[in-house]
N, C-alpha and C positions, 0 to 999 in steps of 0.2 A: 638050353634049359636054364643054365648061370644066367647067362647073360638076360633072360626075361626075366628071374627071379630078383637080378639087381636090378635092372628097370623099375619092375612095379616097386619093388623096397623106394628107389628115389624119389617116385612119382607120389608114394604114399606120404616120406617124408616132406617131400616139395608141399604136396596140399596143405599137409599142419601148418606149417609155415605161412605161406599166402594167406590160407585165412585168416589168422592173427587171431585168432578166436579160442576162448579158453571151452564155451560151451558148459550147458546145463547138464549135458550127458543122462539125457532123458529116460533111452531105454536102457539105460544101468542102472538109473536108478530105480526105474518099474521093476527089474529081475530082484534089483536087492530087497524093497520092499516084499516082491511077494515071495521071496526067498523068508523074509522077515513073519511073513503068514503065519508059519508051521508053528503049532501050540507048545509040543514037547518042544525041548531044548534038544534033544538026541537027534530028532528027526530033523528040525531046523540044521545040524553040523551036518548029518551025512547027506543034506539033499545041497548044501554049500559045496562040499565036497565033490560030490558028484561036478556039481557046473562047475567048479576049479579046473577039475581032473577031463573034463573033456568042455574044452577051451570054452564055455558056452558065456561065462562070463570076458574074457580077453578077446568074444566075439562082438561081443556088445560094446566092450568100451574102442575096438575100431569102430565099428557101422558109425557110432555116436563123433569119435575123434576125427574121423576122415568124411563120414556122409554129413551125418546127419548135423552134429554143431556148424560143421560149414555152411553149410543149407541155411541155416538161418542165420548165421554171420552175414552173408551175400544178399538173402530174401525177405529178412527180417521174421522168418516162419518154421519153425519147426513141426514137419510132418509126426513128430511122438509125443501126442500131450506129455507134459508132466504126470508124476506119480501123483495121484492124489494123498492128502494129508490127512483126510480125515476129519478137521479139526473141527466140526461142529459136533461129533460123536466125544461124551463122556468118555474116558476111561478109566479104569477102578482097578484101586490092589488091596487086597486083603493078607491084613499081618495077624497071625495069634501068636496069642504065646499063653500057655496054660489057660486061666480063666479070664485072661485080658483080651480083648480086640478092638483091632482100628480097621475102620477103613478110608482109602484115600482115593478121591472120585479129582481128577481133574481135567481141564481144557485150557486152550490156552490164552484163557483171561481169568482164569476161576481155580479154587485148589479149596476142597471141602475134606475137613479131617474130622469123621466119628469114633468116641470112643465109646467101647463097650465094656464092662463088669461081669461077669458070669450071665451073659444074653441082653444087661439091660444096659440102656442107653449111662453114659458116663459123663459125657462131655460133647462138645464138638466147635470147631475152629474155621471159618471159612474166609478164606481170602480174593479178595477179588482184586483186578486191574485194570484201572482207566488210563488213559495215559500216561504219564509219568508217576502215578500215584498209585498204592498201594494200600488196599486198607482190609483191616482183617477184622471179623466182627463176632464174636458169641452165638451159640445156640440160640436163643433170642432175639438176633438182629440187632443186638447193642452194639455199637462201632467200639472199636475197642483201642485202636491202632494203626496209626499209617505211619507210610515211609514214602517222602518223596524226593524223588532223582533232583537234584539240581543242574544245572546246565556245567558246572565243571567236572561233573561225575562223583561229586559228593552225595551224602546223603542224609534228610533232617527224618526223624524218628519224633512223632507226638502221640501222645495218650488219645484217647474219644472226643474230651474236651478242646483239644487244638492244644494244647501245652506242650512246650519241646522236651520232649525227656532225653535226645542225645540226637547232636551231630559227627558224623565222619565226612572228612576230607575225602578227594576223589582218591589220594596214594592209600589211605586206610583202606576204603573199599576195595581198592584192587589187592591189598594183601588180605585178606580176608580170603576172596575170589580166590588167590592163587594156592592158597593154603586149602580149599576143599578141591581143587583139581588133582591133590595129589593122595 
């Protein structure tokens, strides 16, 4: 019984190896997503929990580490689509606070921000994304703002008009960046 037991352990390690393949780890990530489903936060931790506690996730990242990334390391085909992203579905959070409200609807080229006063509409900010470009525009559809990426990872800031109101170097931006990661 050892001696199969360390078998297949080396054969197992042996595969990782050979394939040389980091892999997308597909059906992990479909578990995680739909682990990600559960609307409560409560219910989200104990059903984690649960697939922790009886290996169902540590089953998934073998089948994926050992079958399934090799699989398409060798065939160029992965038998587990990818998770789906979603990304053509809006998504929306709603913040109150006493008689103020926002809400924030976005996708990932878009970010629409409403503000409310005691029910009635207050403001609103919407940002869109082309390329390298940024621009963010009024209730109204006034252009109000962009910001575009430059090729050394700086970035130029102009009003509606085209006028620069402020450039950062690529090192500003990453301190910036690094400074909301924490």
């Amino acid at each position: 019984m050892r001696r199969t037991l360390g078998m297949v352990s080396g054969l197992v390690a042996l595969s990782l190896f050979a394939s040389g393949c980091y892999g997308p780890f597909n059906l992990t990530r479909r578990l995680y997503r739909w682990n990600g489903q559960f609307a409560d936060k409560w219910e989200k931790e104990i059903v984690f929990i649960l697939l922790a506690y009886f290996p169902i996730y540590g089953l998934t990242i073998l089948g994926d580490g050992v079958v399934f990334n090799s699989m398409e390391f060798w065939t160029g085909k992965n038998p587990v689509d990818a998770p789906s992203m979603r990304s053509d579905l809006p998504q929306t959070k709603r913040i109150a606070r006493g008689t103020a409200e926002a809400i924030l609807t976005y996708t990932p080229t878009s970010f629409q921000l409403q503000q409310f006063q005691q029910g009635q509409p207050a403001g609103s900010l919407r940002i869109t994304q082309r390329e390298d470009v940024a621009m963010g525009w009024n209730g109204d559809g006034r252009l109000l703002v962009t910001a575009q990426a430059l090729p050394d990872g700086g970035v130029v800031i102009r009003d509606g008009q085209g006028k620069s109101m402020a450039s950062y170097s690529a090192p500003e931006v990453q301190r910036v960046l690094d400074s909301a990661r924490r």
